[in-house]
C-alpha positions as CSV (number, residue, x, y, z in Angstrom):
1,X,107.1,81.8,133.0
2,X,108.0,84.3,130.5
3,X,105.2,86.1,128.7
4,X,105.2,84.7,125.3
5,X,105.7,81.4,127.0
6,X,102.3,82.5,128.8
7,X,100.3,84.0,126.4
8,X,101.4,81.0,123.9
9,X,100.5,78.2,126.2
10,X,97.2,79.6,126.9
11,X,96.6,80.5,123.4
12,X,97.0,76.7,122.5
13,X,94.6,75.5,125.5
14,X,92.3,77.4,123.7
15,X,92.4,76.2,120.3
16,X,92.2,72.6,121.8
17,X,89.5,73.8,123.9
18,X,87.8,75.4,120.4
19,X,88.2,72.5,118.1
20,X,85.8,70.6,120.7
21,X,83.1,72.8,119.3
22,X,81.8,70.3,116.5
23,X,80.6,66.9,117.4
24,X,83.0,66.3,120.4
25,X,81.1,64.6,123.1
26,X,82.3,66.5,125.8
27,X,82.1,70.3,125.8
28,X,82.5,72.3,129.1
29,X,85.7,73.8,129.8
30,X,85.6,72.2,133.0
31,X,85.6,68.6,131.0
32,X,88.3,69.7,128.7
33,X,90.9,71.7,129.8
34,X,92.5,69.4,132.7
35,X,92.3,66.6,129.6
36,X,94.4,69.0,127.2
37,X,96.5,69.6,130.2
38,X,96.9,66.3,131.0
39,X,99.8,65.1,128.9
40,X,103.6,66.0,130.0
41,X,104.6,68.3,127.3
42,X,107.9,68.8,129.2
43,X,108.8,65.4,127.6
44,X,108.7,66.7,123.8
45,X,109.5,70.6,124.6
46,X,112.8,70.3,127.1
47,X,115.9,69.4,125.9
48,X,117.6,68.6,122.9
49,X,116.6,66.7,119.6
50,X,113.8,64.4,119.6
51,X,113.5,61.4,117.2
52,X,110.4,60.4,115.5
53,X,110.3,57.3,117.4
54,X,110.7,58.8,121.0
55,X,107.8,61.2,119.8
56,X,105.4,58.4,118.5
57,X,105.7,57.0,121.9
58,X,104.8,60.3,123.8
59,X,101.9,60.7,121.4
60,X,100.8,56.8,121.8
61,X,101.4,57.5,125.3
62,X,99.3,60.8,126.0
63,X,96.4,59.7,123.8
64,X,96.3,56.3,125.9
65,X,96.3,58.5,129.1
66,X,93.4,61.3,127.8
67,X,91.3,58.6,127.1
68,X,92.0,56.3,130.5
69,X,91.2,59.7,132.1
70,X,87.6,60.1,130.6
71,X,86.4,57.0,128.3
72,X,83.8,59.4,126.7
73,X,86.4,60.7,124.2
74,X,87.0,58.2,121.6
75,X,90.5,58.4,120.9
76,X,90.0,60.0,117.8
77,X,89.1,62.9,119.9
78,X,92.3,62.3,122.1
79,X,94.7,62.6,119.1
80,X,92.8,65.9,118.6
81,X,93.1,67.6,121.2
82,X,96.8,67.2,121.7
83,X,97.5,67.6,117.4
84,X,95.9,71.5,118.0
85,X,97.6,72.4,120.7
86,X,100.8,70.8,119.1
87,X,100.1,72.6,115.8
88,X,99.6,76.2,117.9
89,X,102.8,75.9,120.2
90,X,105.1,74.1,118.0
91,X,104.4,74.7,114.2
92,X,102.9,78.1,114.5
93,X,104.9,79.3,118.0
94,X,108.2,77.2,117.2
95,X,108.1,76.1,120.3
96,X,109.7,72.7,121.4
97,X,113.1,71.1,120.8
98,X,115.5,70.6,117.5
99,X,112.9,69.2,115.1
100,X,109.6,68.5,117.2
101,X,108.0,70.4,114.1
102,X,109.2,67.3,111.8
103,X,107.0,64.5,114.4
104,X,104.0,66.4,114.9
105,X,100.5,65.1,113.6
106,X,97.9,67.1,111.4
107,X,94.7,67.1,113.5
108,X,92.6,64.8,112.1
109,X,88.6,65.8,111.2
110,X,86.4,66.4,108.6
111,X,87.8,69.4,107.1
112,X,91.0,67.5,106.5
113,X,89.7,64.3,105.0
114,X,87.4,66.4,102.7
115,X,90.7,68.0,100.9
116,X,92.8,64.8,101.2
117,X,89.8,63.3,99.3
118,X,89.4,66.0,96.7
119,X,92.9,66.2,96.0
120,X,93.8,62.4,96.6
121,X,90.1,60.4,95.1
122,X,92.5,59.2,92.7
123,X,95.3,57.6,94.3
124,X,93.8,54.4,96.0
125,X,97.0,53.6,98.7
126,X,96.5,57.0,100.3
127,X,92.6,57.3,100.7
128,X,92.4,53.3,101.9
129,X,94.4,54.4,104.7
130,X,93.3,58.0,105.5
131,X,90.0,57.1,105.4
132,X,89.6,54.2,106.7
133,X,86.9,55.4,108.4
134,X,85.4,58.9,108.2
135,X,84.7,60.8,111.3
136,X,86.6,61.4,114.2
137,X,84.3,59.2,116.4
138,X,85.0,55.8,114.7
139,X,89.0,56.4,115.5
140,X,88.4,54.1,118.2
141,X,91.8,53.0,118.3
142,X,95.3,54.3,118.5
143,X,95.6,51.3,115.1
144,X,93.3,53.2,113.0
145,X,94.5,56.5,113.7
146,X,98.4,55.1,113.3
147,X,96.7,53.9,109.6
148,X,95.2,57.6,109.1
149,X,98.8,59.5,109.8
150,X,100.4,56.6,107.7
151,X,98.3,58.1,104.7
152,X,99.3,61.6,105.6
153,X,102.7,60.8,105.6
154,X,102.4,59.4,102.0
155,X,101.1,62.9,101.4
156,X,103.7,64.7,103.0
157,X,106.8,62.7,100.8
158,X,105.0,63.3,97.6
159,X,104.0,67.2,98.8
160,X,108.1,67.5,100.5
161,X,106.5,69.1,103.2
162,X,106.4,68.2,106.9
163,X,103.7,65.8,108.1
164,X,101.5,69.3,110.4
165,X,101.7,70.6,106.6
166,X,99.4,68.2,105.4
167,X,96.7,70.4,107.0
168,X,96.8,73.0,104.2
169,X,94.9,70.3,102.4
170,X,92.1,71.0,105.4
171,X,89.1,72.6,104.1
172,X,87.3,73.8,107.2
173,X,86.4,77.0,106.2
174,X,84.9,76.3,102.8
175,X,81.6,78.1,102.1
């Protein structure tokens, strides 16, 4: 393996690994790195152009398969964990084939639906669905978090940006 491929890969373990920090109810890197390792990421990252639907499948797939693996992570935690690595190795690395960066999903959390509600209170459609319920937790199905990205995409046609770039809405760091 090359070294960017290397020091990129590992990088994006990492952030996985990190954004378990805050209320995820597993925490040792023992519990979560095999998990974030889990799904096969040669699906989405060989070859050539991959479609929306073929990449809603992998996701459905994957989350399905983290969550089979170890029932204590709701799946809302699943989506998670493979949306940061995602967001590291394909939006930030550009990694992955012809327009992977198009499919990808914003990691959902608290941070995100606090700007989606500050900039969005207004517009009804788009908060029923993104928060539909309001921590990660309660995404106890792959149906309520389809309903959460179907909000975000609604943001991402009226922001003509990609759906990952809903995340500059995410207000994490706010003091």
């Amino acid at each position: 393996m090359p070294q960017r491929e290397t020091i990129v890969k590992a990088f994006a373990e990492w952030t996985a690994f990190s954004a378990t920090r805050s209320g995820c109810p597993i925490k040792s890197k023992e519990d979560v790195y095999p998990l974030i390792r889990l799904p096969d990421y040669d699906r989405i990252f060989v070859g050539e152009q991959i479609t929306q639907d073929e990449f809603n499948k992998w996701h459905y797939d994957n989350t399905l398969r983290i969550r089979e693996e170890d029932d204590r992570l709701p799946i809302g935690w699943a989506t998670k964990l493979i949306n940061v690595y995602l967001k590291t190795r394909v939006y930030l690395a550009g990694e992955g084939r012809q327009d992977l960066i198009k499919c990808i999903h914003p990691p959902i959390d608290n941070g995100l639906w606090s700007g989606i509600r500050n900039e969005y209170q207004n517009n009804s459609v788009i908060i029923e669905k993104t928060h539909i319920v309001s921590r990660i937790k309660d995404i106890t199905t792959y149906d309520i978090y389809k309903k959460i990205i179907e909000g975000c995409r609604l943001i991402a046609q009226q922001r003509n940006c990609y759906l990952i770039e809903v995340e500059e809405l995410w207000q994490g760091t706010e003091i």
